[in-house]
N, C-alpha and C positions, 0 to 999 in steps of 0.2 A: 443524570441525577435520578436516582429512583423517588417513586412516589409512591407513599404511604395510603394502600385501597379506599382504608377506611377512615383517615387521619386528615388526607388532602393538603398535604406537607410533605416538603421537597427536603431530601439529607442529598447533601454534597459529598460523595467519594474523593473526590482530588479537585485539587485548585492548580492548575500549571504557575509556575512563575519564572517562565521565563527559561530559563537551568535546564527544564525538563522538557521543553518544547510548550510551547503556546499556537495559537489558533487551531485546534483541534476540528479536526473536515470530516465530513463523509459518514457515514453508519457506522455505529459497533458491531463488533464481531461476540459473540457469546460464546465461548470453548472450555469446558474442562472447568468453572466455575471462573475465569477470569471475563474482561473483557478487553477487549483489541481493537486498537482505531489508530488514529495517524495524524497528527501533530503537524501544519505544514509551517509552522515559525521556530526559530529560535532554536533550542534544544543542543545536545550536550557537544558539539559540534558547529557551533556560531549560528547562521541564519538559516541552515539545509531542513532541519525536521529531522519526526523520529515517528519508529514506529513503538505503541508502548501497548504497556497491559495493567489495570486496574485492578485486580480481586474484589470481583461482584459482593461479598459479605464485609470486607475488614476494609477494604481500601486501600491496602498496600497497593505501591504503585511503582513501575518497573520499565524501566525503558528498555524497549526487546530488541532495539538498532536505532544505530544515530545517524544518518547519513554525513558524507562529508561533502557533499559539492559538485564533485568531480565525473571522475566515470561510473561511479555509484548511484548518481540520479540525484536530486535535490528536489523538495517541496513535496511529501507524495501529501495525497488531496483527499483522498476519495475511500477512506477505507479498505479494509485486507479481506480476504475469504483465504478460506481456511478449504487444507486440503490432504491427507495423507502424511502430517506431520510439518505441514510449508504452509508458511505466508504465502500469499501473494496478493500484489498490489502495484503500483506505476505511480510514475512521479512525474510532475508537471515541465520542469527542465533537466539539465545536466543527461550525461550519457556520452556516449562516443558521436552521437549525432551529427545535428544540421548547426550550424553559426556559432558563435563565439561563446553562446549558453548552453547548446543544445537542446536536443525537444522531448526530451525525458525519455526513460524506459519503463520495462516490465520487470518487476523483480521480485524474486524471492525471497524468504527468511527461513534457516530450518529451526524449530522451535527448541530443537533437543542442545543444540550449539549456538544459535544467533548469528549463526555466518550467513552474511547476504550476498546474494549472484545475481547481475545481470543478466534476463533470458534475452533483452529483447531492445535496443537502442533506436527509437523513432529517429527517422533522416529526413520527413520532408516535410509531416504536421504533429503538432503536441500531442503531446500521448494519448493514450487512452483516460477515457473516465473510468469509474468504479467496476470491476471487474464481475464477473458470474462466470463459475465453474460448472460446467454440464457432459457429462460422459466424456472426461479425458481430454475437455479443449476448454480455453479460458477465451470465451468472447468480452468484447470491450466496445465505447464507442470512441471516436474522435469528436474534438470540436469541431477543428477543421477538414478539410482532405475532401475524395469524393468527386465526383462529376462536376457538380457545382463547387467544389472547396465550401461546402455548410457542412461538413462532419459526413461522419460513417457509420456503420454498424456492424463489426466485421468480429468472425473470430481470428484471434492472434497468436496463438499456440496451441498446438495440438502437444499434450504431453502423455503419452503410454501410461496408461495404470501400473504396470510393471516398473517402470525408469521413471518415477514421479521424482524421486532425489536424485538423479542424473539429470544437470542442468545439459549436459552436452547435445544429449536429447532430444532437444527443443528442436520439433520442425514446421516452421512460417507458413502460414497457409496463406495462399492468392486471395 
């Protein structure tokens, strides 16, 4: 909700109900005058989440991907950063993973089309938290995993400035 400097009054851009995704997680994204965050309830696809974008002045409001469940990831949490024309951001379960939910992946959006790719399906602890892109790798943390299994702090994809829309690309760093 923005706030008014001088006024010390809160205007509401968007209300979720539900439809559009509800429990909105993690930091906005500011790009190109919209903003971008991630919805981890409900949304146009039953209970997976969505990632969406608000227009910072009007409030139009836009869902930029719905997930559905499956090997698409479900629940992302934690906010998108923004990258060479791509989402990116991770989802709490689903994916090709570990058990009968999976432990979510890394994923992309490309913003020109809205198609989203799987970079990256966690197989032994839940994914990553909110991402940060820095010189052509996306580090993350885990909650779990690690010496102790208390979490990690690892980068999780090295992606070429060159091949940033070439998901194939994608090479897992130890």
């Amino acid at each position: 909700m923005p706030l008014a400097a001088n006024a010390g009054t809160f205007t509401t851009l968007h209300t979720f109900t539900g439809a559009d995704g509800s429990y909105p997680e993690g930091p906005l994204l500011y790009y190109n005058g919209a903003l971008y965050g991630t919805a981890s309830g409900q949304g146009i696809n039953n209970e997976n989440g969505n990632v969406f974008k608000v227009n910072a002045e009007t409030g139009n409001f836009a869902v930029v991907y719905g997930f559905k469940g499956g090997t698409d990831g479900s629940i992302p949490s934690d906010g998108v950063v923004y990258q060479g024309g791509m989402l990116y951001g991770t989802t709490a379960i689903g994916g090709g993973g570990c058990g009968q939910y999976g432990c979510g992946t890394i994923f992309s959006i490309n913003l020109q089309t809205s198609a989203e790719s799987v970079l990256y399906n966690f197989s032994q602890t839940p994914g990553f938290a909110a991402l940060v892109y820095l010189a052509g790798t996306l580090y993350g943390t885990t909650y779990f995993g690690g010496v102790n299994n208390a979490g990690s702090v690892s980068p999780s994809i090295q992606r070429p400035t060159p091949l940033l829309h070439n998901t194939a690309s994608a090479v897992l760093l130890a």
